[in-house]
Biopython code that builds the backbone (N, CA, C, O; Angstrom):
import numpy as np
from Bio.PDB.StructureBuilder import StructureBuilder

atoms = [
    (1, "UNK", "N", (0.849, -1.171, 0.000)),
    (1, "UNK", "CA", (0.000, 0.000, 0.000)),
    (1, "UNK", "C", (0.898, 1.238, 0.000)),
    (1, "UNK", "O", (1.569, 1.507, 0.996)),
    (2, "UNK", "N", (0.918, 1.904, -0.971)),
    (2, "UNK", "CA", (1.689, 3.221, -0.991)),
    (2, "UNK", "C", (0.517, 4.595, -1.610)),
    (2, "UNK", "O", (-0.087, 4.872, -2.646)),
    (3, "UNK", "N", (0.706, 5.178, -0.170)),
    (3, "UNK", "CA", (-0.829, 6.703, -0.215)),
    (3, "UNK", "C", (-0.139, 7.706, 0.289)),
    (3, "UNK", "O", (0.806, 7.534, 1.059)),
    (4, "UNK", "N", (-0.503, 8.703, -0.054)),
    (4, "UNK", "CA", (0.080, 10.031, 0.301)),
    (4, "UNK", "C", (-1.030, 10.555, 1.703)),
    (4, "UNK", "O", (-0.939, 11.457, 2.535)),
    (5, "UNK", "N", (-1.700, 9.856, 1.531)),
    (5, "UNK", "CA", (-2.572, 10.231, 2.971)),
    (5, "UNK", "C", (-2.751, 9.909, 4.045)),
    (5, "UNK", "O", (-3.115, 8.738, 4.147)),
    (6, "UNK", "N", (-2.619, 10.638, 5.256)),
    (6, "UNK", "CA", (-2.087, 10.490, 6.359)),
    (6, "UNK", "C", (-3.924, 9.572, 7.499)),
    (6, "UNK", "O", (-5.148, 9.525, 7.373)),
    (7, "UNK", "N", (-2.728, 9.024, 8.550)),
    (7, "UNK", "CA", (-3.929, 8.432, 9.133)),
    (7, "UNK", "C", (-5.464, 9.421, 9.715)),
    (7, "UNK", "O", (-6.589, 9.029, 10.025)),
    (8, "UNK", "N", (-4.813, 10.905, 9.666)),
    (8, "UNK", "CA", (-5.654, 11.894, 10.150)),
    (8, "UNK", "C", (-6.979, 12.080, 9.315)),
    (8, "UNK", "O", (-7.998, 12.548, 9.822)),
    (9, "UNK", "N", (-6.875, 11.599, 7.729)),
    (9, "UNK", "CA", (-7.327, 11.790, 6.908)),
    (9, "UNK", "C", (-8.526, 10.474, 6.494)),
    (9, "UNK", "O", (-9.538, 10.507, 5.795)),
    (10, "UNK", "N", (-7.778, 9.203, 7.391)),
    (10, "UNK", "CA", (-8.345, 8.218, 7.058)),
    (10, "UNK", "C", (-9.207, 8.316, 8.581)),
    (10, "UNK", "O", (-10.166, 7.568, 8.774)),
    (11, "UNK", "N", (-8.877, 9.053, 9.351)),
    (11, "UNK", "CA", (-10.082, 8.914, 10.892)),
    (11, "UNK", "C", (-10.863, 9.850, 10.496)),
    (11, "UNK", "O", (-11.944, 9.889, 11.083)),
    (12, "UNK", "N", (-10.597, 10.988, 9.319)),
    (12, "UNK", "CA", (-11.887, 11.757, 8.643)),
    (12, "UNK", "C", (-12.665, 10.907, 8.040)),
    (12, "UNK", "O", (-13.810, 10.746, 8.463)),
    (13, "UNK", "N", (-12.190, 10.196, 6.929)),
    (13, "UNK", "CA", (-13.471, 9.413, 6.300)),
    (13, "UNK", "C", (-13.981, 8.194, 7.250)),
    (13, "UNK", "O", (-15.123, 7.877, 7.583)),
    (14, "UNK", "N", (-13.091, 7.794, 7.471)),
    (14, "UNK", "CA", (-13.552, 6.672, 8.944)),
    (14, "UNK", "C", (-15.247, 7.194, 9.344)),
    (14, "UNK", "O", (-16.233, 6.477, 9.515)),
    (15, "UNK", "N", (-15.148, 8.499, 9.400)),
    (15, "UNK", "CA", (-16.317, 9.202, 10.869)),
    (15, "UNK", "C", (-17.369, 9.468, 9.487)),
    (15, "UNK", "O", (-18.579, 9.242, 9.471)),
    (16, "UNK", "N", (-16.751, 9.871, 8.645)),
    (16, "UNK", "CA", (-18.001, 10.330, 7.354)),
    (16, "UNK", "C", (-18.695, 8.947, 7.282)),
    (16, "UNK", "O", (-19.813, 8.720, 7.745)),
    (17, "UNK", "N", (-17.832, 7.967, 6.591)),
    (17, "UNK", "CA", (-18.798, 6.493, 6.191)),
    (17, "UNK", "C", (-19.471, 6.536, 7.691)),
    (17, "UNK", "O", (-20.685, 6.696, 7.564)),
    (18, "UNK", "N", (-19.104, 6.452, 8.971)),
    (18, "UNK", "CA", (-19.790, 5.730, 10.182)),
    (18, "UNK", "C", (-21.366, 6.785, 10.083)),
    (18, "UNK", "O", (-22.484, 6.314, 10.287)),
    (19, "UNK", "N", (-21.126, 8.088, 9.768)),
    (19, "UNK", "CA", (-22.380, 8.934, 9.588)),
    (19, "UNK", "C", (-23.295, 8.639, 8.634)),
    (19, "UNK", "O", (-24.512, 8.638, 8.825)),
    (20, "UNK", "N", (-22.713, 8.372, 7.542)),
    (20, "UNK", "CA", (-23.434, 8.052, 6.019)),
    (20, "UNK", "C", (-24.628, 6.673, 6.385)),
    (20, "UNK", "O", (-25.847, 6.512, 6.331)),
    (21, "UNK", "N", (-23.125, 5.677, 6.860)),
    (21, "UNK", "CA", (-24.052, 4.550, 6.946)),
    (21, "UNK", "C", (-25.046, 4.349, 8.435)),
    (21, "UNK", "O", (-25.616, 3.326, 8.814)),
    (22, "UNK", "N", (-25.024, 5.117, 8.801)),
    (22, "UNK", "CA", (-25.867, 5.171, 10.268)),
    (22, "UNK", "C", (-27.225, 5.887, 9.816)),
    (22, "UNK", "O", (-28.307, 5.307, 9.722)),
    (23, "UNK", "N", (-27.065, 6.819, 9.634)),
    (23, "UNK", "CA", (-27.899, 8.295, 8.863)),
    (23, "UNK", "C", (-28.361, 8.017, 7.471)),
    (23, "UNK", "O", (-29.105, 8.936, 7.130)),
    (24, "UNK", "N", (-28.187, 6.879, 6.265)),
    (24, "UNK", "CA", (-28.244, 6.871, 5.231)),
    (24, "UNK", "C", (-28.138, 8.422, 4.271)),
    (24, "UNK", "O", (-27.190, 9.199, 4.168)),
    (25, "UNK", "N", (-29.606, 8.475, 3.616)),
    (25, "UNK", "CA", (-29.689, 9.577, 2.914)),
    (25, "UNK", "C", (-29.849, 11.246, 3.488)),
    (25, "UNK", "O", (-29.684, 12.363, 2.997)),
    (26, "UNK", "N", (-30.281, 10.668, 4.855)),
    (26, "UNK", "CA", (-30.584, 11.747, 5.542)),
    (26, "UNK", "C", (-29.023, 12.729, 6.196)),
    (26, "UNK", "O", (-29.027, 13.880, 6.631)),
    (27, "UNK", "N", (-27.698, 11.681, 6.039)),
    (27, "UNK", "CA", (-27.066, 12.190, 6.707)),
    (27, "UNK", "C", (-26.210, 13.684, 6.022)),
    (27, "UNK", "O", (-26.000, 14.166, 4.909)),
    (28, "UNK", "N", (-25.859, 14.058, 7.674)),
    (28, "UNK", "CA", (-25.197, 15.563, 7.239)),
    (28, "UNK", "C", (-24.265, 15.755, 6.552)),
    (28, "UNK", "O", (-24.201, 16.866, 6.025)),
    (29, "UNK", "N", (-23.357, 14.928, 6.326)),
    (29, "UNK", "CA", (-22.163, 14.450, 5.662)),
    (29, "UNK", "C", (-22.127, 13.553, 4.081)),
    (29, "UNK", "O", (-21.051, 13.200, 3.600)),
    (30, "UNK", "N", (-23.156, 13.331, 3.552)),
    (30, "UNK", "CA", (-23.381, 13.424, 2.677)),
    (30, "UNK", "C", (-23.130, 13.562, 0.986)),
    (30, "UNK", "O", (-23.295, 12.832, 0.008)),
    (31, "UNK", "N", (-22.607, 15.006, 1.259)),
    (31, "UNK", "CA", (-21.940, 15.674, 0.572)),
    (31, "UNK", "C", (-20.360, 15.028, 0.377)),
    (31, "UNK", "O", (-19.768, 14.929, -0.698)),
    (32, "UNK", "N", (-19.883, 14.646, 1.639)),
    (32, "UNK", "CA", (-18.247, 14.206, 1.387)),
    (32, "UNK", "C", (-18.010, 12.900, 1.119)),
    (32, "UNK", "O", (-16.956, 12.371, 1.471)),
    (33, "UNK", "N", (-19.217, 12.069, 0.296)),
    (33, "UNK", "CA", (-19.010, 11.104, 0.103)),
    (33, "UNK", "C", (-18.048, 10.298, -0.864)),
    (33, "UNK", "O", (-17.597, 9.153, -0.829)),
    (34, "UNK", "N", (-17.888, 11.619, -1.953)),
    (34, "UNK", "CA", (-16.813, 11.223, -2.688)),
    (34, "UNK", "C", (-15.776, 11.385, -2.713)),
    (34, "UNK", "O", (-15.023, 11.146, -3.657)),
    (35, "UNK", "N", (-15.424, 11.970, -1.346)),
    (35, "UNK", "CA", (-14.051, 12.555, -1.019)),
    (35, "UNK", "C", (-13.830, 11.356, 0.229)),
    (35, "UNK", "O", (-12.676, 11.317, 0.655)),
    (36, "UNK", "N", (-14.274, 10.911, 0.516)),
    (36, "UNK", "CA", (-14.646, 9.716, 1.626)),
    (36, "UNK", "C", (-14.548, 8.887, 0.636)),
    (36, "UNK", "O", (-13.517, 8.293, 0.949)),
    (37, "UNK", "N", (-14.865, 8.472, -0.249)),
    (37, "UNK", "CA", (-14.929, 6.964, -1.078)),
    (37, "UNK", "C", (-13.286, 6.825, -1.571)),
    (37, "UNK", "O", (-12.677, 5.764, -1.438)),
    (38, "UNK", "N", (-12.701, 7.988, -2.126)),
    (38, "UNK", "CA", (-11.271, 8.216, -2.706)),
    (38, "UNK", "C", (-9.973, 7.766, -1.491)),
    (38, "UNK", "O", (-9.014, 7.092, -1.867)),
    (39, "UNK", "N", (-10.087, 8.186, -0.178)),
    (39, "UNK", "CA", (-9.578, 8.064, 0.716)),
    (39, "UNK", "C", (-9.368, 6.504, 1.293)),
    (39, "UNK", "O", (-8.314, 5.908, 1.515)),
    (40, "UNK", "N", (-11.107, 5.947, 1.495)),
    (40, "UNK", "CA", (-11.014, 4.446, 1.746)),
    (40, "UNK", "C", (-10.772, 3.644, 0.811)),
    (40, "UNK", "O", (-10.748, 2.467, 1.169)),
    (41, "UNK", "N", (-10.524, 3.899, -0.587)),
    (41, "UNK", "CA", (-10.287, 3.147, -1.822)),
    (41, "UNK", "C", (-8.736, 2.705, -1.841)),
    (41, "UNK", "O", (-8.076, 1.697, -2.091)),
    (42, "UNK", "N", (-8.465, 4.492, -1.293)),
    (42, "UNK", "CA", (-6.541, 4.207, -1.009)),
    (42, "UNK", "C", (-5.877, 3.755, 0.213)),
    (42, "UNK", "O", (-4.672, 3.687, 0.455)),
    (43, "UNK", "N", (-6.847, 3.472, 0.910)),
    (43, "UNK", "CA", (-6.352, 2.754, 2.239)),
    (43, "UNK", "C", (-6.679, 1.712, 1.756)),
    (43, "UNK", "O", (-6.543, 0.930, 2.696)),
    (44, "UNK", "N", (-7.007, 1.184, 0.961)),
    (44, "UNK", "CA", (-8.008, -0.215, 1.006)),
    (44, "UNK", "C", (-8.977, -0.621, 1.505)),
    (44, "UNK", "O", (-8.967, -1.843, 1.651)),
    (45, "UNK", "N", (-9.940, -0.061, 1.882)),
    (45, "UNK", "CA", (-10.850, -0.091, 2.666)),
    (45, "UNK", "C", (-12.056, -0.874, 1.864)),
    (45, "UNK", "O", (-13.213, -0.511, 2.079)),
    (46, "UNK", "N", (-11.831, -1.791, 1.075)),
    (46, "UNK", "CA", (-12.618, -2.207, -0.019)),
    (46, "UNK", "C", (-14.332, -2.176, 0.246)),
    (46, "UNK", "O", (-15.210, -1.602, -0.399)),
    (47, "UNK", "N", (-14.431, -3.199, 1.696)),
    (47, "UNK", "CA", (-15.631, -3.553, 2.261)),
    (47, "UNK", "C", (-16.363, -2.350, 2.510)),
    (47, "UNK", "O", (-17.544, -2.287, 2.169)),
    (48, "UNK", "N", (-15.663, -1.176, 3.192)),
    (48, "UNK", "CA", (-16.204, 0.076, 3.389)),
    (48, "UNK", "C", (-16.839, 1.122, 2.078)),
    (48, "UNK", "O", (-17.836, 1.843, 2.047)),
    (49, "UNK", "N", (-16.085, 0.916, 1.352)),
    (49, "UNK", "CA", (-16.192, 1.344, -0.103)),
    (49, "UNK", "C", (-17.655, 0.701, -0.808)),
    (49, "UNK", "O", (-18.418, 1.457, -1.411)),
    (50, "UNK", "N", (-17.870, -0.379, -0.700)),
    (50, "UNK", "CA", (-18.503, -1.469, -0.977)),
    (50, "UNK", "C", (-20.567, -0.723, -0.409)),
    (50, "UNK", "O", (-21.687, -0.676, -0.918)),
    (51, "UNK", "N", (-19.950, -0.362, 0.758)),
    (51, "UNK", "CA", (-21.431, -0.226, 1.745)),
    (51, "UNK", "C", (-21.652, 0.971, 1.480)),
    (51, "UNK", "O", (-22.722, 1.261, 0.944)),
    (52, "UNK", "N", (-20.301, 2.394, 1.916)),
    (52, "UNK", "CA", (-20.681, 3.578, 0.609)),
    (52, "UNK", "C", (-21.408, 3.249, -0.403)),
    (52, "UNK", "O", (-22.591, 3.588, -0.453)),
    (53, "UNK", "N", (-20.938, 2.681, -1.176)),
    (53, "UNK", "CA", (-21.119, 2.379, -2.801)),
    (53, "UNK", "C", (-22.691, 2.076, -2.675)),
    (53, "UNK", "O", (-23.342, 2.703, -3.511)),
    (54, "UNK", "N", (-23.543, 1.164, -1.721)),
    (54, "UNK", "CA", (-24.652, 0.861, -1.922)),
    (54, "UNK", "C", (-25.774, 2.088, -0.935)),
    (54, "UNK", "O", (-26.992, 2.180, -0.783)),
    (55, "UNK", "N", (-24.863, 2.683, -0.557)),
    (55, "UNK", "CA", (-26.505, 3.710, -0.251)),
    (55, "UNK", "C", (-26.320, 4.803, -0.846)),
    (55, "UNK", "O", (-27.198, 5.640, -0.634)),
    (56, "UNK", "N", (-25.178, 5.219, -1.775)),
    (56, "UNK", "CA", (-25.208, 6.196, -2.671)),
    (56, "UNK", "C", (-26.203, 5.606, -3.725)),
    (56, "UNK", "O", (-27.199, 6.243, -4.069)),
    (57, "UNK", "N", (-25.787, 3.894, -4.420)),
    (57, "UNK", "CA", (-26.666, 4.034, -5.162)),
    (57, "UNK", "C", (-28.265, 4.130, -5.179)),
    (57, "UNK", "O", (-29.066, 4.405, -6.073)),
    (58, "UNK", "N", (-28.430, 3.724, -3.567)),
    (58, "UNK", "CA", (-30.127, 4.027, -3.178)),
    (58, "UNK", "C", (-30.016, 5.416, -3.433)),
    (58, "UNK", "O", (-30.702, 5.422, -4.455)),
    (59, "UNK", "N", (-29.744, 6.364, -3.314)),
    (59, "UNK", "CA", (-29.972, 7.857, -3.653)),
    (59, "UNK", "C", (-30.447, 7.629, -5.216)),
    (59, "UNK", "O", (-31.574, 7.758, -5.695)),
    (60, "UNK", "N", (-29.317, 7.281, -5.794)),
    (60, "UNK", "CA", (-29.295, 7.575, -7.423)),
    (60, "UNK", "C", (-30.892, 6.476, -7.655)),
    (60, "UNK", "O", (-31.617, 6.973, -8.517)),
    (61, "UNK", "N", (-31.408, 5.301, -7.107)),
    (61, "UNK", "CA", (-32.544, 4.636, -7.800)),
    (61, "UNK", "C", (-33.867, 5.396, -7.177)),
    (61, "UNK", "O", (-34.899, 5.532, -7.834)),
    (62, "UNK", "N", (-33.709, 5.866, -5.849)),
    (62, "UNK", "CA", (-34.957, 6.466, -5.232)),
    (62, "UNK", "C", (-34.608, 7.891, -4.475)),
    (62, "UNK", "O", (-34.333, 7.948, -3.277)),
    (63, "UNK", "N", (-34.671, 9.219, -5.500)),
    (63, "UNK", "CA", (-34.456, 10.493, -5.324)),
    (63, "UNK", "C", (-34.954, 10.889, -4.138)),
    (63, "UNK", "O", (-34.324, 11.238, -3.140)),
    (64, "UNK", "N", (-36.627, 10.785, -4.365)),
    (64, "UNK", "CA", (-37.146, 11.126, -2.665)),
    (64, "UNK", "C", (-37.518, 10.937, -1.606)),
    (64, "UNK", "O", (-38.522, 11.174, -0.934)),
    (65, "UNK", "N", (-35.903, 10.123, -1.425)),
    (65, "UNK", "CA", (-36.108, 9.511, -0.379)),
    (65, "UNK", "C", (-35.603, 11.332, 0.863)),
    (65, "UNK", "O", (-35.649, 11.274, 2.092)),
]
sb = StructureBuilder()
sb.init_structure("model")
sb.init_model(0)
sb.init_chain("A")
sb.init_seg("    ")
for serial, (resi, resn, name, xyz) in enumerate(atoms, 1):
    if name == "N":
        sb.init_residue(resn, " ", resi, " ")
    sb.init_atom(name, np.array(xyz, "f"), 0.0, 1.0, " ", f" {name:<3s}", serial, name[0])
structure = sb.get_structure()
């Protein structure tokens, strides 16, 4: 594993996914999901990436939610 990003960066997205996936669509954090997905992709965070990956795409199949 070679990342230019520091563990400070990975206890940021750490706390975003734990909000996202707690909070789904509703959550406040939201917004940093793709800056959160880039981060755990380069840590390897595959599984985490994985569970991101599926309540973003509930956004994209059911808007109002």
């Amino acid at each position: 594993m070679k990342t230019l990003r520091t563990i400070d960066e990975l206890n940021w997205a750490l706390g975003v996914y734990s909000n996202i996936i707690k909070f789904g669509q509703k959550s406040i954090l939201i917004e940093n999901s793709k800056e959160c997905l880039i981060i755990l992709e380069e840590f390897e965070e595959y599984e985490k990436c994985h569970d991101l990956f599926e309540v973003l795409k509930t956004e994209e199949k059911d808007p109002q939610i």
